[in-house]
C-alpha positions in Angstrom: 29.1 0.5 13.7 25.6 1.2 14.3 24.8 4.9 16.1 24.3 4.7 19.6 20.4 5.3 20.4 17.7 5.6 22.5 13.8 4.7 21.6 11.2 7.2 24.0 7.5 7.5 23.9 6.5 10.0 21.0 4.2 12.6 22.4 0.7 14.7 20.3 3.3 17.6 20.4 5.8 15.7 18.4 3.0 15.4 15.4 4.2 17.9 13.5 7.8 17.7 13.2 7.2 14.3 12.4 5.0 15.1 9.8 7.6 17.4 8.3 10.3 14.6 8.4 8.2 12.3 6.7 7.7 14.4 4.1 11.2 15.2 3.7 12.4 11.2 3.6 9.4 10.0 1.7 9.5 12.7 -1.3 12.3 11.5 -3.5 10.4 8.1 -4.1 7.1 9.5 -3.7 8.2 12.1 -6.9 9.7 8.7 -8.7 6.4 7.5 -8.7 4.5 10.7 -9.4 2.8 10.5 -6.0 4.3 13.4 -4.8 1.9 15.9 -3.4 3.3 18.6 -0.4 0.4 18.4 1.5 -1.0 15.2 1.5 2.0 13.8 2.7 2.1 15.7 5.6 -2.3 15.3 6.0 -1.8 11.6 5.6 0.2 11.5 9.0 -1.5 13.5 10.9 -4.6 11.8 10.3 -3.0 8.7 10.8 -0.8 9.3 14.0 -0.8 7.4 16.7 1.3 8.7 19.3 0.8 5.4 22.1 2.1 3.4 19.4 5.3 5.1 17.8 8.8 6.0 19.4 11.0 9.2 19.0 14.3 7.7 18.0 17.2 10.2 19.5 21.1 10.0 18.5 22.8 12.5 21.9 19.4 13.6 22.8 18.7 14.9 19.5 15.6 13.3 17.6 16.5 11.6 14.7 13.7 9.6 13.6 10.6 7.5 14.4 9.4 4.3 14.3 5.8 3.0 15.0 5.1 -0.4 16.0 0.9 -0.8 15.6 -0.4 -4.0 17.1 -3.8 -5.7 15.3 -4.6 -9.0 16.1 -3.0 -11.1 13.3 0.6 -9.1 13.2 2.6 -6.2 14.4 3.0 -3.4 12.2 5.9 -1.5 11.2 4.6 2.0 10.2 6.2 5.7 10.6 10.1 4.3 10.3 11.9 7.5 9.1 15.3 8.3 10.0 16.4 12.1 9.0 18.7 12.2 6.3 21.9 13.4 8.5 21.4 9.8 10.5 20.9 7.7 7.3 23.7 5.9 6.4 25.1 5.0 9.6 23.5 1.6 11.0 21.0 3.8 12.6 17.6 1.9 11.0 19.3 -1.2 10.9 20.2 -1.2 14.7 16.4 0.3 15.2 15.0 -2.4 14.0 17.0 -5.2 15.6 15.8 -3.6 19.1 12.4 -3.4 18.1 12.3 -6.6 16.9 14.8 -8.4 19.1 12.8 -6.9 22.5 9.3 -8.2 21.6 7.6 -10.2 23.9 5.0 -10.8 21.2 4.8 -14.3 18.9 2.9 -12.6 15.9 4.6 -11.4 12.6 6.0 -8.4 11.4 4.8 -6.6 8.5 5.3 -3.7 6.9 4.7 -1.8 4.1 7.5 -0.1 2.0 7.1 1.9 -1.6 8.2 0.7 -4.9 11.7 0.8 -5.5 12.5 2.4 -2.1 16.2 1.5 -1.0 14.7 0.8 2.4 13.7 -2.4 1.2 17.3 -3.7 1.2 17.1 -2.8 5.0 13.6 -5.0 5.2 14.9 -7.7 3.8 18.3 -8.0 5.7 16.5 -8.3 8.6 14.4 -11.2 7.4 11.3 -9.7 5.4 9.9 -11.4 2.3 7.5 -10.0 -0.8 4.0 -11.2 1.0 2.2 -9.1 -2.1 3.0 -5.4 -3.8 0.7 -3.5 -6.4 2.3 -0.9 -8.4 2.8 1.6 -5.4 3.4 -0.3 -2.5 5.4 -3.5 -1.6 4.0 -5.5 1.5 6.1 -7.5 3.8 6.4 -10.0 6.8 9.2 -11.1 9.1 8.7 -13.8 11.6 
């Protein structure tokens, strides 16, 4: 049984503590690939962050993840999903992404990016993404 949830607005203030969890998710595959690098993963967010696009997820009003949903003109992309480690496992990201997609208004794809050999991608494709291309780093995907 998925966790119960809510999805608000993520805030500037909530930059950095995102930062940190993306860094904390991200590093075991990041180190399987020898990509791993402290700071840059936390200086890639930051520059990246996009507060009007990307929702705090909270489990009983405490934040357990994030999820950014960045619009461009050919798709809707799925950036920023992390869910802290003491949510993972629970239906949390699956049940995240059913809202996020189910609730869209919008007729263009998903996509998404998600690294090599990340068990994420099992989540992806459950909820109907497909390989659209990958490179030795990165796998990219589409749903809809």
């Amino acid at each position: 049984m998925p966790a119960e949830f809510s999805l608000r607005p993520a805030l500037p203030a909530d930059a950095a503590w995102i930062a940190e969890l993306r860094a904390v998710v991200m590093r075991p595959d990041l180190e399987r690939l020898g990509r791993w690098d402290p700071v840059r993963v936390r200086e890639r967010f930051l520059k990246a962050f996009q507060p009007e696009h990307t929702f705090v997820i909270a489990v009983e009003g405490q934040a357990a993840g994030v999820i950014a949903v960045r619009p461009e003109s050919d798709a809707l992309w799925i950036e920023h999903f992390y869910v802290a480690q003491e949510f993972q496992g629970q239906g949390l990201g699956a049940g995240v992404l059913r809202r996020i997609m189910g609730e869209s208004k919008d007729h263009r794809p998903f996509r998404l990016n998600v690294l090599q050999g990340s068990p994420a991608r099992r989540l992806y494709e459950r909820h109907g993404f497909v390989l659209e291309t990958e490179d030795p780093v990165d796998v990219f995907m589409v749903a809809g």
